[in-house]
VOGUPA-681710 format. One line per field, with one value per residue (C-alpha): chain; x, y, z. Coordinates in Angstrom, 2 decimals. Layout:
<sites>
mol = c(A	...)
x = c(X	...)
y = c(Y	...)
z = c(Z	...)
</sites>
This chain:
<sites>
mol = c(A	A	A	A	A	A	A	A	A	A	A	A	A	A	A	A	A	A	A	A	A	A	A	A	A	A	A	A	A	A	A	A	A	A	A	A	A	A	A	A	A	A	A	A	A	A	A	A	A	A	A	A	A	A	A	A	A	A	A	A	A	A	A	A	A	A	A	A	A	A	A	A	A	A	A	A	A	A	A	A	A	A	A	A	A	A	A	A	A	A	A	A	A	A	A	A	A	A	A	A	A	A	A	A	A	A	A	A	A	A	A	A	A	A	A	A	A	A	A	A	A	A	A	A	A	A	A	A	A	A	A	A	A	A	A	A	A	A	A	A	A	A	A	A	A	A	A	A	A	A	A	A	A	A	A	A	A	A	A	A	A	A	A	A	A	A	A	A	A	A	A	A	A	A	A	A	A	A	A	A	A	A	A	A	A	A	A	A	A	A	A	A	A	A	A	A	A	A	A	A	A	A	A	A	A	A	A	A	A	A	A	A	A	A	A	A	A	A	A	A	A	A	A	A	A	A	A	A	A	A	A	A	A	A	A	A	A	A	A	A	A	A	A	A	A	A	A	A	A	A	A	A	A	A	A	A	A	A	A	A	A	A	A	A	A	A	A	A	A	A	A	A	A	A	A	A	A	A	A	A	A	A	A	A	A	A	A	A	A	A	A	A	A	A	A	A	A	A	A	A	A	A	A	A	A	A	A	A	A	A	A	A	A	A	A	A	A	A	A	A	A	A	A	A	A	A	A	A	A	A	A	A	A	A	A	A	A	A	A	A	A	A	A	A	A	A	A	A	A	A	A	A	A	A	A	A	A	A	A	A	A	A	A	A	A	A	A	A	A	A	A	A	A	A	A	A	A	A	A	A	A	A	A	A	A	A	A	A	A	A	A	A	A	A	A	A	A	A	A	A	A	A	A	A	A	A	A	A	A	A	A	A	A	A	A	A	A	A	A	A	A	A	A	A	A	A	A	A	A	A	A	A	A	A	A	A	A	A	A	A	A	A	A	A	A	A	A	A	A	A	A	A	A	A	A	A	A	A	A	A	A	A	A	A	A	A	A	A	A	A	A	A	A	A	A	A	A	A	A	A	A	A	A	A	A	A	A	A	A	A	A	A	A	A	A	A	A	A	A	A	A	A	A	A	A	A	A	A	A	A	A	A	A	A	A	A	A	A	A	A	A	A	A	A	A	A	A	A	A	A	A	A	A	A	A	A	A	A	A	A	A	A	A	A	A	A	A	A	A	A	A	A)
x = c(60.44	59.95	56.17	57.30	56.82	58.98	58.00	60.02	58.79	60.23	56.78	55.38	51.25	49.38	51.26	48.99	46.13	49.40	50.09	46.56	46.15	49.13	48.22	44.72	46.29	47.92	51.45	53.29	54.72	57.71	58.54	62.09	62.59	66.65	68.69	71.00	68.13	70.01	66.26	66.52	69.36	67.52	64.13	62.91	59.71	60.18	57.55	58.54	55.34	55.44	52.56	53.00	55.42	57.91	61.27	59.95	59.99	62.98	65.05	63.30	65.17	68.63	68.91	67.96	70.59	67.99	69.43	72.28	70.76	67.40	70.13	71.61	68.52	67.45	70.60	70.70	67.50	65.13	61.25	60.53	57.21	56.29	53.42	52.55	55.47	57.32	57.03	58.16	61.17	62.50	62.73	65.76	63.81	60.28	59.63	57.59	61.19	63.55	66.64	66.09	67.19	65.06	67.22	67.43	66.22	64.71	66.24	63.06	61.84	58.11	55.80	52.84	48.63	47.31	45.06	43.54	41.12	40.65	40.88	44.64	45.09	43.43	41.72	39.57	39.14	40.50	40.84	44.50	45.41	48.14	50.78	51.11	49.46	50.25	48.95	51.64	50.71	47.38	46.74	42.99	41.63	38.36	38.68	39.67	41.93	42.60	44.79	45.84	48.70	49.33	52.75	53.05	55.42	53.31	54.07	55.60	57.48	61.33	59.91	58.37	61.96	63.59	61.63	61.55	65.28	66.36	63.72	60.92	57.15	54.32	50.56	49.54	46.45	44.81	43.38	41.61	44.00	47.10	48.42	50.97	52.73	50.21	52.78	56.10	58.15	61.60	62.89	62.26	61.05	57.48	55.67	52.01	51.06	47.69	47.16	46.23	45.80	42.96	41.32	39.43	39.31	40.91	43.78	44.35	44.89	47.59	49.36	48.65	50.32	53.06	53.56	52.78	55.75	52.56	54.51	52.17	48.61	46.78	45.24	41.34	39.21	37.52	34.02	33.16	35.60	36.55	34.38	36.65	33.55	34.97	38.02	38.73	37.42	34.37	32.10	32.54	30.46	31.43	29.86	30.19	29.44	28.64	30.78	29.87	29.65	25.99	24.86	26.00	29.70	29.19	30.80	27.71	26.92	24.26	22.53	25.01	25.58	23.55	20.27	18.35	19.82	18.00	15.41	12.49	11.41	10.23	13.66	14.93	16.63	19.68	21.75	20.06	22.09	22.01	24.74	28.59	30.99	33.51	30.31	28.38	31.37	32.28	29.00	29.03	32.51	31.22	28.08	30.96	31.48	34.44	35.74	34.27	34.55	34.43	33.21	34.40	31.97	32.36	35.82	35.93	37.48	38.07	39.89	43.76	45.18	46.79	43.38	41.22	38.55	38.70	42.14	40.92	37.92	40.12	42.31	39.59	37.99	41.41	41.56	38.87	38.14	40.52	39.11	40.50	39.82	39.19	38.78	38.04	37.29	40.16	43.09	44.64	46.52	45.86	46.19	45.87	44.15	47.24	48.26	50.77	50.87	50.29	50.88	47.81	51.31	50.96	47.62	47.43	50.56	48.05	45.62	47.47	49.51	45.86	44.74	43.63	44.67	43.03	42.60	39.35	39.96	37.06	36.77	40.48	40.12	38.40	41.14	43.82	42.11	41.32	44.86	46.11	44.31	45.32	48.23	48.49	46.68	50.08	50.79	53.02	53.98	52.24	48.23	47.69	46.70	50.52	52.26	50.04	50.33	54.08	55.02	52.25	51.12	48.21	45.89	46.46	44.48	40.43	38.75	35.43	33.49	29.89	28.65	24.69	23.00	22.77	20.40	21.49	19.78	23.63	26.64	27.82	26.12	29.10	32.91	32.73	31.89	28.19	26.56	22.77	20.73	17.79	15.81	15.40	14.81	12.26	12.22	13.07	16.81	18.65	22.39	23.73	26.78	27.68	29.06	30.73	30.08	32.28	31.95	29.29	27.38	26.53	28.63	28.21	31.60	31.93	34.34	32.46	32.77	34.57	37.37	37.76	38.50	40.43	42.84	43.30	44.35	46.56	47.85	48.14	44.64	44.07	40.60	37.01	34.26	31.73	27.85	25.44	23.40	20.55	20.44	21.54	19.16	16.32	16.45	15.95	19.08	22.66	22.37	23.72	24.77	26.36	29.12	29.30	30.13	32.94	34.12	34.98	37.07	39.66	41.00	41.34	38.68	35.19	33.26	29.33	27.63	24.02	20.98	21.34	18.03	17.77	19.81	18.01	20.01	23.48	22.73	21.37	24.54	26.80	25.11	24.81	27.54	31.14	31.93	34.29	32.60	29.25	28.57	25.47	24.87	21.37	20.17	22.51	22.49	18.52	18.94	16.22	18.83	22.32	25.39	25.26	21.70	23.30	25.55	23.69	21.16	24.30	25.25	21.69	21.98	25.00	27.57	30.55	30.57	32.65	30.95	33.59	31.95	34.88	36.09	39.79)
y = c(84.00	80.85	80.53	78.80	80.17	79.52	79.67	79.71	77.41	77.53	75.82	79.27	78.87	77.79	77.91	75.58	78.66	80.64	77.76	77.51	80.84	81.26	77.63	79.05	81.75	79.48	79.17	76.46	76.62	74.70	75.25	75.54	73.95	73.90	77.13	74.87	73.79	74.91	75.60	79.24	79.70	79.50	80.98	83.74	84.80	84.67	84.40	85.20	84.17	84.42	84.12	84.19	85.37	87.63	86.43	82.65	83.24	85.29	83.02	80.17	81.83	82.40	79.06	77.14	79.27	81.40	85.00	85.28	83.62	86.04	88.45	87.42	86.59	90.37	91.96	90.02	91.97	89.36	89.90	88.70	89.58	89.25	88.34	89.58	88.65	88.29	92.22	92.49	90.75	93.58	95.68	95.30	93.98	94.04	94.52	91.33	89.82	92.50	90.40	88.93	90.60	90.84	91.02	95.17	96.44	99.36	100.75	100.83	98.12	97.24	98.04	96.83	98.02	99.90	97.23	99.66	101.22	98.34	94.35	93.09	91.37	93.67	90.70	91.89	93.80	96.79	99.72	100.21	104.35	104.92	107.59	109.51	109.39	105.37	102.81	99.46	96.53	96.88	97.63	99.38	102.18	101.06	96.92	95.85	93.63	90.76	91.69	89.52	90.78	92.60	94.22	96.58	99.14	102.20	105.62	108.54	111.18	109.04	105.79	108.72	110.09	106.82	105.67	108.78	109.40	105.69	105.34	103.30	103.75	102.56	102.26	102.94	102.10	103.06	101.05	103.09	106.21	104.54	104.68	101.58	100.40	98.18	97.62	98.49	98.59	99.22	98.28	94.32	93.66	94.38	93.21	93.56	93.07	91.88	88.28	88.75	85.02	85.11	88.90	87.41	88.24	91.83	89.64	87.61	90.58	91.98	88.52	88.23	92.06	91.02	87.74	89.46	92.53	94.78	97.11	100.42	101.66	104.65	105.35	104.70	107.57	106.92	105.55	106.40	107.28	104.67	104.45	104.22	103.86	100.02	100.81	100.92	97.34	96.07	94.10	90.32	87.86	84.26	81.60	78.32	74.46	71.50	68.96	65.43	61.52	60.19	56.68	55.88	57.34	60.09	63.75	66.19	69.48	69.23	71.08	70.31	68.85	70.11	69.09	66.01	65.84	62.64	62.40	60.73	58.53	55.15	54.17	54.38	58.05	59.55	62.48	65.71	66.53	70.23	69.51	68.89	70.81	71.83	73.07	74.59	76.61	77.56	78.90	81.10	82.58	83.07	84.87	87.02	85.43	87.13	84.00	80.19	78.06	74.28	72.40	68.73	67.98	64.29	64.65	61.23	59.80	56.00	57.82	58.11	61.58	61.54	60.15	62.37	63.19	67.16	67.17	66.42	68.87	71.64	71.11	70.78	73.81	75.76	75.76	77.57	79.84	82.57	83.98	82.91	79.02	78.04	74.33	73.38	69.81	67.29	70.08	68.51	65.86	62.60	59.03	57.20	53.78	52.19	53.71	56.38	59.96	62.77	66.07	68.97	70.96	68.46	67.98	71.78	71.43	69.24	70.99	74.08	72.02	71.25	75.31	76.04	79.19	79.54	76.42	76.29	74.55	74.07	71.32	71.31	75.13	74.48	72.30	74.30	77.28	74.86	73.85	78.05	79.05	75.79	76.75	79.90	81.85	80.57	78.42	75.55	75.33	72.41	72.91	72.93	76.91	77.41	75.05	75.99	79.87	79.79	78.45	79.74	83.18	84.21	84.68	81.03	80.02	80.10	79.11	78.22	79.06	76.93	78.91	78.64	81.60	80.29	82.79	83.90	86.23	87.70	88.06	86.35	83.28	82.62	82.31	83.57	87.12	88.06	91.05	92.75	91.58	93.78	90.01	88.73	84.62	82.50	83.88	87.40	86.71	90.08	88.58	86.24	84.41	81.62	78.37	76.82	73.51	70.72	67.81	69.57	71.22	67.96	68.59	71.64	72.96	75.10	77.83	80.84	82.17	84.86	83.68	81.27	83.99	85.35	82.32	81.34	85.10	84.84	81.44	82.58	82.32	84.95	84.92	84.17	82.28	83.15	80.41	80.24	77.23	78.98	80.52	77.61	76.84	79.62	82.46	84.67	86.61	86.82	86.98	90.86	90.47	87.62	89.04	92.50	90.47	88.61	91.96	93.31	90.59	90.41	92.54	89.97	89.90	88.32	86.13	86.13	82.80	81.40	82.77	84.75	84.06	86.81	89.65	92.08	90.06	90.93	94.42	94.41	92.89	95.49	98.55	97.01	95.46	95.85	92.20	91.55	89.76	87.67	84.15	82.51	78.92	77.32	80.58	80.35	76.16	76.17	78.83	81.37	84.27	84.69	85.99	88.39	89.22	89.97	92.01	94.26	94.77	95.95	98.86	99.78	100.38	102.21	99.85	98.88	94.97	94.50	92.93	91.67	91.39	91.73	89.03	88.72)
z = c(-69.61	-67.53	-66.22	-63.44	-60.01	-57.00	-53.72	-50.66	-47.88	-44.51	-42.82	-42.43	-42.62	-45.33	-48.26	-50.22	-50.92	-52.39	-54.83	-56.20	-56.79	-59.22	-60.52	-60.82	-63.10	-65.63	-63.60	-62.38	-58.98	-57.38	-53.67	-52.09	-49.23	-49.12	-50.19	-51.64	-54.14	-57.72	-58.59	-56.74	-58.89	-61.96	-60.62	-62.41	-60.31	-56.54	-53.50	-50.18	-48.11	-44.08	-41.51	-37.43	-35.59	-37.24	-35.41	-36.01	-39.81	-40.28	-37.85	-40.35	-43.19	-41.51	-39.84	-43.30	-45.03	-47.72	-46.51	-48.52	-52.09	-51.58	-51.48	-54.22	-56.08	-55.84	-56.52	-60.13	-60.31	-60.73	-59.12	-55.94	-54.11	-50.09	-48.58	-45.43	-42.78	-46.14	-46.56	-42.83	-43.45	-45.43	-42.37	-39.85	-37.03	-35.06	-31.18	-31.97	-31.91	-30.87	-30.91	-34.52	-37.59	-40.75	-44.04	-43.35	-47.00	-44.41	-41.33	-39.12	-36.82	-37.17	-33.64	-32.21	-32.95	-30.25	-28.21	-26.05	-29.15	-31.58	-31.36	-32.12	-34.10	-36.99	-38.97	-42.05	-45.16	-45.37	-48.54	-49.93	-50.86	-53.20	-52.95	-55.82	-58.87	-59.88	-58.29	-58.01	-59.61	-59.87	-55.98	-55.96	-53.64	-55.00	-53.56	-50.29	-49.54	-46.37	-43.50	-40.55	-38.13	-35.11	-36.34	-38.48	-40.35	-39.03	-40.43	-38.85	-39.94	-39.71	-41.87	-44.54	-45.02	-45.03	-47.68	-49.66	-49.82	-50.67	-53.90	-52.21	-53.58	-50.90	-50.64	-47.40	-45.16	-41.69	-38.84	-36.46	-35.64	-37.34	-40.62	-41.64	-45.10	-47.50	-49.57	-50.87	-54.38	-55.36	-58.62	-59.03	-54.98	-54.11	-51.13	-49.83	-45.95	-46.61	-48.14	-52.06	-52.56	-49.41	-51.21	-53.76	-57.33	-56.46	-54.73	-57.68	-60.09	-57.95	-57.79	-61.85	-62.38	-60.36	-62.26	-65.89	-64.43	-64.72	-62.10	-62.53	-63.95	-63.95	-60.57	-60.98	-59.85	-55.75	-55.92	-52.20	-49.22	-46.83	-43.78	-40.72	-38.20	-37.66	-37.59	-42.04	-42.22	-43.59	-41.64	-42.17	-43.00	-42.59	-43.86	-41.42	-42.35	-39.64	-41.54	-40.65	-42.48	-42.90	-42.25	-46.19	-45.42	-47.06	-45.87	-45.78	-44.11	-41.23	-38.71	-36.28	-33.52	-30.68	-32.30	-33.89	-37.34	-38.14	-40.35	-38.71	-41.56	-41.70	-43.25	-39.22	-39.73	-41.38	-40.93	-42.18	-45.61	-46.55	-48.67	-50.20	-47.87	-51.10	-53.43	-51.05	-49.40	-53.07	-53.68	-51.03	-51.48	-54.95	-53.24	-51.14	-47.99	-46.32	-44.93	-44.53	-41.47	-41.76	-38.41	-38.22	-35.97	-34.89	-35.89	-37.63	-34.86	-35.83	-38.86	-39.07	-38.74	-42.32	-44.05	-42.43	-45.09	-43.93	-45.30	-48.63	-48.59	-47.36	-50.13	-52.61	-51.44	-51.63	-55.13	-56.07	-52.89	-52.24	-48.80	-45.49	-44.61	-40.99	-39.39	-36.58	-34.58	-33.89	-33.26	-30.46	-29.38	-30.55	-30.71	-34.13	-34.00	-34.49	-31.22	-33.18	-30.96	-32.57	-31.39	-32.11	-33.49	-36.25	-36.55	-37.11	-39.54	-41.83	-41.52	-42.46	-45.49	-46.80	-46.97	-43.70	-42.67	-39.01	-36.38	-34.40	-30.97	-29.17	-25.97	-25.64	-25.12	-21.99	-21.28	-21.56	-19.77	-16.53	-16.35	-17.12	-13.50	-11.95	-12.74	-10.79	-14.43	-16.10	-18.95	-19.30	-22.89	-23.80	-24.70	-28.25	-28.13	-27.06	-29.57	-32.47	-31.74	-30.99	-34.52	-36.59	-34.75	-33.19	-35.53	-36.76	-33.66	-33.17	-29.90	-30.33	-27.24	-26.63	-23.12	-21.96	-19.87	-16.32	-14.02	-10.75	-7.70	-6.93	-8.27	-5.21	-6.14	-8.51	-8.64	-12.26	-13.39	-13.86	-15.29	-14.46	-17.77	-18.99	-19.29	-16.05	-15.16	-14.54	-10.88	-11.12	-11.45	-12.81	-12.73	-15.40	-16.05	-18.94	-17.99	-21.01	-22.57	-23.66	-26.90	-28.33	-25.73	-24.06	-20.85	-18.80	-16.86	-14.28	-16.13	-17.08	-20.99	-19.52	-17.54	-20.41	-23.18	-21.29	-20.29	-24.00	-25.09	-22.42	-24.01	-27.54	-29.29	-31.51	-32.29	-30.22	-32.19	-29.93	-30.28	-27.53	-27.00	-25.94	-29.65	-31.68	-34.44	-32.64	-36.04	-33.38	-33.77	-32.35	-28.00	-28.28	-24.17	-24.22	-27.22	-25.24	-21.96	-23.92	-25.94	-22.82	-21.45	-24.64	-26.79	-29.46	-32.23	-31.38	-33.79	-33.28	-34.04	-33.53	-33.93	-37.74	-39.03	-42.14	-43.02	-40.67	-37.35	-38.91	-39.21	-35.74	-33.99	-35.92	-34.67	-31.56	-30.26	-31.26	-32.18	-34.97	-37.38	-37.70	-38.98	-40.28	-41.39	-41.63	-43.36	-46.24	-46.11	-46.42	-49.61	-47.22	-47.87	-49.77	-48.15	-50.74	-49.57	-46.72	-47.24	-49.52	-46.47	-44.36	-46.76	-47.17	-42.96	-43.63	-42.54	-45.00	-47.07	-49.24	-52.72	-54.50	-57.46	-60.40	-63.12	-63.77)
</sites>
C-alpha cells in the first residue's frame, strides 16, 4: 500500500499542523486542491480536515467540485478519515448553516451548545467513552483529547436509532449536561470531532491506527472517572512567549513589552533574552502545556508581510508541537513597505498556512469595538474580527484584552460598567471599572474591558485573552475580579493572563473564578516552576490536568 497521504484542502484552517503530524509519523502527504487532480483518483488514504463555519466548508467542497469524487472515493471502499468539521460534513446539514447541505452519510442536522450553562465555544480537553466493548482506532477513555466547536451532533434518542439501524459505531462524549458524537466509523470512513493532530501524543496514535487500518483494540480498563465539575474538560494551561528581535537581529523571547527589557549594562543595554521562541515553546509542550501562545510584540513592522520571521517560527514550531498554536501581533490590515495592501483576512491566512490555529488581535480589537457602538452596537463587515471569523470560525479568533483598574466614588462617575470591589482606592473608592489600553499598554482609551468583550463576541471573536497591567510582571497572582467582571459579560471562553507567579496562583484562579483557562510566562521562561509542576499541583487540589505523558 502507498504511504502517501492525501489531504483535501479547500483553505479550511491550519492544515499545515495536519501535514506534520502524519510526516512526523513516517508518511508523506500531498494536498488536493482541484477535484479534478487525477491524484484523488489514485489516493489510497484520505483526510477530510474542516475548521470554522460548517456551511463555509461544505459549500467549499461543493463549489470546488470534491462532493461527487469523495463519494466516489468511499464507495470504492478506500479509508478516508474527518477531522472535526470534516466529521460534520457527514451529516445532512447544521442550524449553523441551515440552508447548506453536508454530503448526508446521516440524516440528522447538527445543533448548537447550550450558552446559557457553559462558555461556547467548548475549547479544551476533554475524555472520549467508547460504546461497546472496542474502542475505534485506538480512541482512549483513559487520554483526553482537543475539542474546538460550537456545533455538535448531540445525542438523543432519534440520532441513537439512526445510527444503530444503518451499522454506525461511535464514541461519545459530554460537555456539561450534553452528550454529542466523538467520533464515528462505518466500514472504511471514520471521523473524530476533536483535533488528533493538536491532542498530543494520544492524538498521534489515533491518526497512526487510522493510517496503519488499526480499526479496533481491546477497550483498556478506566483509571479514574471523568470529572465533569468544569464542564468534562481539564483545566488548561497555556504557556505564552513575548516574541521580539534584539539589538543583534536576533528573534528572542522577552519580558514583554510593558516593562524595561533592557539590560542596564555598561555595553548601553539590550533586549532581555530568556530565550529561542521554537525551543523554548517545544520544551514546554514537552513539559504538557495544553496550548502555546506566541506574542509578536513589536510586530516587526519595517518587515514585509510574506518574510515575517513569525511565519517561519510558527512553522518550525509546528512540526514538533502537536497542541493548539496561537499568534498574535500584526493581524490586521496592513501596508507593506513597498506600499502593497494587505488585508488582516490574509495576514491571518499566513499565519494560519504557517500552523497557527487561533489569531490574537489585540489594538485593532479596540478598534473594531469603537467603531461596533458608533455604529449603533452594529458591525459593518469589514474589521479584521469579522473577516477572519467569517471564513475561518469563531474560535479561529483571540482578542487580547490589556485593561488597568481605574478607581471611582460612583458608578455614576462612568459611562462604562463598574462593580463594588472588596479593595477599596487610595481614597476610599469602593467602585471600579477597567479602561483598556492600546500598542502595548502605552495608551489609555476610554472603552471599558467590558463593553469591549462584549462588542468583539458580538463581531465574531471566539475567545478572550484576558492581562491586566496592574498585574503584569507583579508574581502576585491572577486579578480574580477583574476575570469574574469579564466572565459575566460573554459567554465565550475567558483566558486569564498576568500575575502567575508559582503553581499555587493557578490553582487559586480555578477554584475561584470560572475563567476558561490560565496562562503563565515569566515563571516557566525563568525555569522557577515547570508547566508540568503545575499541573501536578492542580490535581493534588483536586482539579483535572491532563499529563500527557505517553510515547508512541
Amino acid at each position: 500500500m502507498s504511504n502517501i497521504v492525501h489531504i483535501i484542502d479547500v483553505e479550511s484552517g491550519n492544515l499545515r499542523s495536519l501535514q506534520n503530524a502524519v510526516e512526523y509519523l513516517g508518511y508523506e502527504t500531498k494536498l488536493i486542491k482541484d477535484s479534478t487532480d487525477p491524484e484523488l483518483q489514485s489516493a489510497t488514504k484520505l483526510l477530510l480536515p474542516g475548521v470554522g463555519n460548517y456551511g463555509h466548508f461544505v459549500s467549499q467542497l461543493s463549489s470546488k467540485g470534491f462532493v461527487q469524487p469523495i463519494k466516489e472515493y468511499i464507495a470504492s471502499g478506500r479509508p478516508i478519515m474527518g477531522i472535526c468539521v470534516g466529521l460534520q460534513a457527514f451529516f445532512e446539514g447544521s442550524e449553523e448553516s441551515p440552508n447548506d447541505l453536508g454530503l448526508e452519510f446521516i440524516d440528522f442536522k447538527l445543533s448548537k451548545f447550550n450558552s446559557k450553562t457553559k462558555s461556547v465555544p467548548a475549547i479544551g480537553w476533554n475524555s472520549v467513552s467508547a460504546v461497546g466493548d472496542k474502542m475505534l482506532y485506538h480512541i482512549d477513555p483513559n487520554n483526553r483529547y482537543y475539542f474546538v466547536h460550537s456545533y455538535a451532533a448531540i445525542l438523543n434518542d432519534e440520532l441513537k436509532s439512526k445510527l444503530a439501524s444503518n451499522g454506525w459505531e461511535i464514541a461519545i462524549t459530554k460537555y456539561g449536561d450534553e452528550e454529542f458524537i466523538a467520533a464515528i466509523s462505518k466500514g472504511n470512513i471514520f471521523a473524530t470531532q476533536f483535533h488528533p493532530e493538536k491532542s498530543g501524543i494520544a492524538g498521534l496514535k489515533i491518526i497512526k491506527a487510522f493510517l496503519d487500518q488499526e480499526t479496533h483494540s481491546d477497550l483498556p480498563k478506566l483509571t479514574s472517572p471523568n470529572d465533569y465539575s468544569n464542564n468534562g474538560l481539564t483545566r488548561r494551561v497555556i504557556a505564552c512567549l513575548d516574541v521580539r528581535t534584539n539589538d543583534q537581529g536576533d528573534l528572542v523571547v522577552t519580558k514583554g513589552d510593558q516593562y524595561d527589557v533592557r539590560e542596564k549594562d555598561a555595553a548601553g543595554g539590550d533586549v532581555k533574552n530568556l530565550g529561542k521562541p521554537v525551543s523554548l515553546a517545544e520544551k514546554y509542550y514537552k513539559q504538557g502545556a495544553d496550548e502555546v501562545t506566541f506574542l509578536n510584540i513589536t510586530s516587526f513592522r519595517n518587515s514585509p508581510v510574506a518574510d515575517q520571521p513569525m511565519l517561519d517560527v510558527l512553522k518550525l514550531a509546528a512540526k514538533t508541537i502537536f497542541v493548539p498554536l496561537t499568534v498574535g501581533g500584526g493581524i490586521k490590515d496592513v501596508v507593506d513597505p513597498d506600499g502593497t495592501k494587505i488585508p488582516a483576512l490574509q495576514v491571518a491566512g499566513l499565519y494560519f498556512r504557517s500552523g497557527a490555529d487561533k489569531v490574537s488581535i489585540g489594538t485593532d480589537a479596540v478598534i473594531a469595538a469603537k467603531k461596533y457602538y458608533e455604529n449603533g452596537s452594529k458591525g459593518d463587515g469589514t474589521t479584521p474580527i469579522e473577516t477572519i471569523s467569517k471564513a475561518y470560525g469563531v474560535q479561529a479568533v483571540v482578542i487580547s484584552v490589556d485593561p488597568k483598574r481605574q478607581y471611582v466614588q460612583t458608578p455614576q462617575d462612568t459611562k462604562n460598567t463598574t462593580f463594588k470591589t472588596k479593595f477599596p482606592g487610595p481614597n476610599g473608592e469602593e467602585y471600579v471599572w477597567y479602561p483598556t489600553t492600546i500598542k502595548g499598554g502605552r495608551e489609555t482609551t476610554d472603552l471599558g474591558a467590558y463593553e469591549l468583550v462584549q462588542a468583539c463576541e458580538a463581531l465574531g471573536a471566539g475567545e478572550v485573552l484576558l492581562n491586566c497591567i496592574d498585574k503584569d510582571g507583579s508574581n502576585s497572582g491572577f486579578d480574580l475580579e477583574l476575570i469574574d467582571h469579564i466572565k459575566s459579560a460573554v459567554s465565550i471562553p475567558v483566558i486569564a493572563s498576568s500575575g502567575a507567579g508559582k503553581p499555587e496562583h493557578f490553582a487559586e484562579v480555578f477554584q475561584n473564578t470560572k475563567t476558561d483557562a490560565a496562562l503563565g510566562a515569566g515563571m516557566f521562561h525563568r525555569d522557577e516552576y515547570t508547566v508540568k509542576q503545575v499541573k501536578v499541583h492542580l490535581r493534588e487540589q483536586g482539579l483535572q490536568a491532563r499529563l500527557d505523558e505517553e510515547t508512541l
